[in-house]
Structure formats: C-alpha cells, structure tokens
N, C-alpha and C positions, 0 to 999 in steps of 0.2 A: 757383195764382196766387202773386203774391210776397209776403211781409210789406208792408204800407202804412207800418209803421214805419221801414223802414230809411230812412237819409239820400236827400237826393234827387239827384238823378241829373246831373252839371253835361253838356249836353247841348254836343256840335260838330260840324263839319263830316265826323269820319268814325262819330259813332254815330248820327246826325239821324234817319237811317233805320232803326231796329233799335232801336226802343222798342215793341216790341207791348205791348198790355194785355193779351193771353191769354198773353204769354211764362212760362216755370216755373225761367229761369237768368238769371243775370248773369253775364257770360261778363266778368272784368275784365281789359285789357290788362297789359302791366310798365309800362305808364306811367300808368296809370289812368283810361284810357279804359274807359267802364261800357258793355256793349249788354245789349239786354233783349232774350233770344230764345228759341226753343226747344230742348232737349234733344234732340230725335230727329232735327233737320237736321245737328247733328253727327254721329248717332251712324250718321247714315243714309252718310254721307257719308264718315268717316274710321273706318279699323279700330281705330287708336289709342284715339281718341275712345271708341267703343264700347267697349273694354275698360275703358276709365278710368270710365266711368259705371257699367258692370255691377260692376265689381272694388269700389263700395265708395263714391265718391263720389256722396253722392246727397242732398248737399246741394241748396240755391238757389243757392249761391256757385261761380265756377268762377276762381281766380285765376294767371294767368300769371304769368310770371317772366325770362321769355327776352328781355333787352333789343335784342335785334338782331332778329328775329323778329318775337316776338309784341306786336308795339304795335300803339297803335290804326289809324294809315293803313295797316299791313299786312294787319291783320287785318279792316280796314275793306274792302277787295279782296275777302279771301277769303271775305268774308261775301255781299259782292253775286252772285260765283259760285254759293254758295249758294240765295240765297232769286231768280235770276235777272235780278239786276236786270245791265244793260250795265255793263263795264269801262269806264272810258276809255282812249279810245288813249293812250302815252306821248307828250308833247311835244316829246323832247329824247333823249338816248342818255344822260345824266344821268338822266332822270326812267327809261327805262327799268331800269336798272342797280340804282340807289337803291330801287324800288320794285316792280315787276316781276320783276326779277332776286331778290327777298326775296320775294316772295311765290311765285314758285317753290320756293323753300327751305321755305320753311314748309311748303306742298304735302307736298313729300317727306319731310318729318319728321315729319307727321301720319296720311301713306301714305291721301292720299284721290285713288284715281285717275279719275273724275269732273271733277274738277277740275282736273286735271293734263291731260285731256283736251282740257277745255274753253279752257283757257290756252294748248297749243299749239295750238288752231285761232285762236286770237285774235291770236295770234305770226305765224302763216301767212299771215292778210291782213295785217297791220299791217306785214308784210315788206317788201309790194309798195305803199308807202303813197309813199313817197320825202321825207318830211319830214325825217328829218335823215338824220346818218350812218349807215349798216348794218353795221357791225361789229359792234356790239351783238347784233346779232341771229342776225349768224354763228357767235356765239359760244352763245349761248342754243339753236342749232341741236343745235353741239358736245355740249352738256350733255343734250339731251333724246334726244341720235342720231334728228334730225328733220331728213334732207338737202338735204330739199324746202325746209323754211322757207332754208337754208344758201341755194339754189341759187338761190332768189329773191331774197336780199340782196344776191348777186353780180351777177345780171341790172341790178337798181338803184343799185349803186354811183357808177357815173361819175355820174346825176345827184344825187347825196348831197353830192357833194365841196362843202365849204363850210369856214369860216376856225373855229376852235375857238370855241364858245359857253358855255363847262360854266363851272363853280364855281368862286373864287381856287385850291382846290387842287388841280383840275384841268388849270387853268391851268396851275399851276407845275410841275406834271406833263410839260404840253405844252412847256412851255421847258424841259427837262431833255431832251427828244427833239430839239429844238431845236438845242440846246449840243450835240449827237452828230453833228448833219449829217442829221438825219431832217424829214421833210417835219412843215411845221406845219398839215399840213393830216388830217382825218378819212379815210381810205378805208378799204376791207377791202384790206387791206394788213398782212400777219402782222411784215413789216418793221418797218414802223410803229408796233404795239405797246408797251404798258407790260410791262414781261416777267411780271409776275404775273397779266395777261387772257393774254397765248401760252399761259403755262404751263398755264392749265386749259381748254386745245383739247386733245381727243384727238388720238394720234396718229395716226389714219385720216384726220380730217378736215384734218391738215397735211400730209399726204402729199398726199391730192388735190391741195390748194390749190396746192401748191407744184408736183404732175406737170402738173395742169393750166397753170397760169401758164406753164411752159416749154414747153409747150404752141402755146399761141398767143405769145407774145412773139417781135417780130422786130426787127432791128437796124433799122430803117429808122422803127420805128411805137415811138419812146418809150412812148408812153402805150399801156394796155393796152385792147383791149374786151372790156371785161366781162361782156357780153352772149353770147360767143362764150368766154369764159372760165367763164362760168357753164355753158355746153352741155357742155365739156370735162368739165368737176366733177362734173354730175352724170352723166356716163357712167361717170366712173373709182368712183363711189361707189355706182354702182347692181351696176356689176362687182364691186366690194371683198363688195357685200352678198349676190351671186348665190355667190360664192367659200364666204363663210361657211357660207349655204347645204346647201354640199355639201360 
C-alpha cells in the first residue's frame, strides 16, 4: 500500500480512473498527472518497463520526464489499454494525430506489443468509420506496415472529403497549400500533403499509392474512385509483400 502521508492526489479527467486503493505506484506524468496503479500491469505489459523495476527502481514513486510523450492524456490511453477499459474513437484527424498518433510512439518506446496490438485493431475499425478525413490513417497504416488498415482509408476517402476543420495552425497550414494551387480540401491525396506527414510514408506504401492512382485514373473521370483505387493498392501491396517473401 502507499504512504497515507504523501500529498494528496489533485484528481482529473485522465487519472479519475486509476486511483486503486490496493495500487503499490504512482506512476507521475512530465506534467503532473498522479495515477495510482499497479506495478505488475506495467511490468506485464512492457519489456522496458520490467527491466526498469527489476534493474533497481523499486520505489512507490515512478516519475516521467518525456514532455511530448509521457503526460497525462497520453498516458491516460495507454493506461485504459491496459487495465481494458474502451479507447475512444478520435473525433477529428487533429485529435487523431495529437493523440493517438503519440500514443503510438509511446507504445514503441516502451516496446509493449500487446498494446501495440491492441491499438491497430482499434485503427482497423476506426478506418472504416468515415467521420472525418482518412489520410491520417493512411499514414498511421505507413508507420505500423498495416495495408489493410491503408486499404480501408482509401475505400472511404471520397466520403471524408469535407472543408479543413483542425486548429488556427492547421489552418495556416492549410492556406500555405492554398497559396501553392493545392486543393483546400482533406483527401488521401499524397499531393495534398504537408511535406513532413509525405516524408514519413514509406517508400512502398507511395509507390503503391501512386502505381495504383495511375492505375485507375482516366482522362475523362477528373475525380478519382477510390473504392476501385483502394482494390488496385491493395493488390500491388499484397504483391510488394508476396515479393518480399521470397
């Protein structure tokens, strides 16, 4: 059990959950979000983890540092992964990005693949969800080399297409693409793009994108189907993968 002395605990929206009374850790954010949890759902969970508690720490105290990372609504995610409770679907390709997108990272800096598991199946459905734009998710395909989630965001593209909703500096983002002659609109569209989300697609997965796209594009049909551009992707990528293979 913990000290009853230590200060008390200012309780919010992402530790509400993760006050056990049988807890034996404070697990404290870089920002100073407190949870009260157990030692062994980390240690069960990340290899990291487990060596940092065998190697020596073996205090009550466990103090983060990692201000991009490890705060409390990130770690607030990968706690619910944890102890099972539901994610929430992201809202927006902002709330994707900002939070999802970061808790991916963490994932992999902690090397708990469980969880990492567990998050691209949640990516998988959440693909096929059509609530805002799916580039995000083609992108987060990229990152996990997860085709299928890719192949699903292309399938739902054309109905994504909606006018930019994101944050002023997103915004101003979006008028810099703007000011180029590029569409102000969301699609999975590698064209499209901020060139630092292009630059961290693999080269396999732009290869596709782009054999496929010429693929089905015809002088006659401006606009592309994506539906039929998704079939192309995922053949040239199941090929790419059969290649490797052998």
């Amino acid at each position: 059990m913990l000290d009853e002395e230590e200060k008390p605990i200012i309780v919010n929206e992402y530790n509400r959950s993760f006050q056990f009374d049988d807890s034996d850790l404070r697990l404290v954010s870089a920002d100073g979000v407190v949870f009260k949890i157990h030692t062994w759902k980390l240690k069960a969970a990340s290899s990291v983890f487990q060596v940092m508690f065998e190697s020596g720490n073996n205090g009550d105290t466990l103090e983060l540092t990692d201000k991009t990372l490890e705060i409390g609504r990130i770690l607030c995610m990968f706690l619910q992964i944890l102890y099972g409770i539901k994610l929430a679907e992201p809202s927006s390709g902002w709330d994707l990005k900002r939070n999802h997108e970061e808790l991916l990272r963490l994932i992999d800096k902690y090397d708990a693949p469980a969880a990492k598991q567990h998050l691209t199946t949640c990516f998988r459905l959440w693909a096929a969800s059509e609530k805002f734009e799916s580039d995000g998710y083609f992108l987060l395909a990229s990152q996990l080399d997860e085709y299928e989630i890719a192949t699903t965001s292309l399938k739902h593209a054309m109905a994504c297409r909606r006018t930019w909703t994101g944050p002023s500096e997103g915004m101003e983002s979006r008028q810099a693409l703007l000011s180029q002659g590029l569409k102000g609109e969301n699609t999975t569209d590698g064209a499209g793009w901020p060139l630092n989300d292009f630059r961290r697609l693999s080269h396999e997965y732009i290869f596709g994108f782009m054999r496929a796209k010429e693929i089905v594009m015809q002088p006659n049909k401006p606009r592309v189907d994506y539906k039929l551009l998704a079939a192309k992707f995922e053949k040239i990528m199941t090929d790419l993968t059969l290649e490797e293979a052998n």
